[in-house]
N, C-alpha and C positions, 0 to 999 in steps of 0.2 A: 504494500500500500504506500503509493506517495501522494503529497498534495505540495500544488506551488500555488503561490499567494497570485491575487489580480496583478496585473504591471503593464507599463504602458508595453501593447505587443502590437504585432507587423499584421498584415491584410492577413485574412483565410489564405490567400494563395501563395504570401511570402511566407509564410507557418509551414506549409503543407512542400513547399520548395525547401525547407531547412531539415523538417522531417526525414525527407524523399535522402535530402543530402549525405543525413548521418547514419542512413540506413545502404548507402550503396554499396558501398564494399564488406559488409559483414552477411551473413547467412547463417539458418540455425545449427548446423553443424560448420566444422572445420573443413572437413571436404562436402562432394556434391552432393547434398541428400537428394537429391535425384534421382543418382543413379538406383538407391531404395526402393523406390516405389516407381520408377520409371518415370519422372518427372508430373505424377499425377495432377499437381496441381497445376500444372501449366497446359493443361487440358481439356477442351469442350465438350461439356458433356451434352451429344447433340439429341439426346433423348430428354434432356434438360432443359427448357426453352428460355429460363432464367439464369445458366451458368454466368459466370462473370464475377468480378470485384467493382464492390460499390465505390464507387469516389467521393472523396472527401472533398466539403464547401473547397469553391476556389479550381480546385483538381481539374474542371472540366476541360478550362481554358488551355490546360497542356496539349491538349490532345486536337486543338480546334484546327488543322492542319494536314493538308495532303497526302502527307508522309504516312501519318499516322492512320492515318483514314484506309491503310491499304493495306493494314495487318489486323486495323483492330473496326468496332462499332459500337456505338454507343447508343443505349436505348435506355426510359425510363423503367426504375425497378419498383419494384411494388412496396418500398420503403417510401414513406414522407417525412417529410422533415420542411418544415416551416410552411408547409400547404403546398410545398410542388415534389415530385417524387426525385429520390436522388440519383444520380446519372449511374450506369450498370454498365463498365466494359467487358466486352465479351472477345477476346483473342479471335480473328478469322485464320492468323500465322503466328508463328513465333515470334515472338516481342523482340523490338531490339531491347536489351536488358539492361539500359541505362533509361527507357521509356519506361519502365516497371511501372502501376500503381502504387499509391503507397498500402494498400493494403495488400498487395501482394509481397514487398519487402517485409510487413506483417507479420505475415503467415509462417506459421501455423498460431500465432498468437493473436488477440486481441487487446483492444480498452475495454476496459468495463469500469462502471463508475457505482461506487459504493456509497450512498450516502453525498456526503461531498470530497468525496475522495474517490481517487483516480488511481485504478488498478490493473496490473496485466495478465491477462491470463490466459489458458488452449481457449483456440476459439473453439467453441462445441461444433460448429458448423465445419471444422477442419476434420474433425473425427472420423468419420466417413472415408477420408481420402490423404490422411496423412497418416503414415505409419509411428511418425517423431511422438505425436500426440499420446501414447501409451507410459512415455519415460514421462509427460509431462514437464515443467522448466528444468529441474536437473538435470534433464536428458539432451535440454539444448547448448551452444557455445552460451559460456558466460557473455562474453563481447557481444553475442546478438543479443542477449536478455538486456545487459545494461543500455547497448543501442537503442534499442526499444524503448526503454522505460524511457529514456533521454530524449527520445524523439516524440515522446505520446508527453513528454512535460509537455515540450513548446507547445502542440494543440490545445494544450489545458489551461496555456496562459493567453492564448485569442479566442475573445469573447463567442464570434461565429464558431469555432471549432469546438470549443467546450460543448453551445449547447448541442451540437451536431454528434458529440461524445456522449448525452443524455439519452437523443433518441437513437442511437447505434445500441445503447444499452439495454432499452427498451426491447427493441429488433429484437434484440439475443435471446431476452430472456423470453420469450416465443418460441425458440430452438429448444430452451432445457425444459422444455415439458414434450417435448417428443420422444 
């Protein structure tokens, strides 16, 4: 459990660019967890019609661009957040992996928000399809856990991101009763 106080913080989308930042070169293990489960997460599930990572406020703007438009698609996902649905990318190719979501740097991790405190933990919705997710955090690199926690501060100290941390929690807790 951390908590970082209010403080003057930068746009949703410079938060979400700081995030993305300190998340690039770490992963939850040291080598490829990939190779594990055959890179499942980087996968369409095309029996799935909602596969994808949701985007975080600000996030969409990265992706508003030709290039990208030619690996990935973006469609509204059945999540709201502040009366419009959040943006849902969905892989059509292999990402270039400096293009990642931040939810997918993520993964197999989540926010989840306690009260008023801000916590990290297996996303239940990884379960499924991440084999890491059975070691739980021990099981992953120290260096991606502290990344994590480090990068889910910043969102915790811009206001648009926080509340977008409320109902991402909300989401979730609709997963652990399945």
């Amino acid at each position: 459990v951390f908590l970082m106080s209010e403080c003057s913080c930068p746009s949703a989308l410079e938060a979400v660019k700081a995030a993305r930042d300190l998340l690039e070169n770490v992963t939850p293990l040291p080598t490829d967890c990939g190779a594990f489960c055959s890179a499942a997460c980087c996968k369409d599930d095309p029996d799935y019609e909602t596969s994808g990572m949701l985007l975080f406020p600000g996030e969409e703007a990265l992706y508003d661009n030709p290039a990208a438009k030619m690996w990935m698609a973006l469609s509204p996902s059945g999540l709201a957040h502040e009366g419009k649905p959040v943006p849902l990318l969905s892989c059509k190719l292999p990402c270039p992996r400096r293009m990642r979501p931040l939810a997918c740097r993520l993964f197999p991790l989540t926010p989840y928000v306690k009260g008023d405190k801000l916590t990290v933990r297996i996303d239940v919705r990884a379960r499924p399809v991440c084999p890491l997710c059975d070691s739980g955090l021990a099981g992953l690199s120290p260096e991606f856990v502290s990344a994590v926690k480090q990068a889910l501060r910043i969102l915790w100290a811009q206001p648009e991101q926080r509340a977008y941390l409320y109902t991402l929690t909300e989401h979730l807790k609709e997963y652990e009763w399945l």
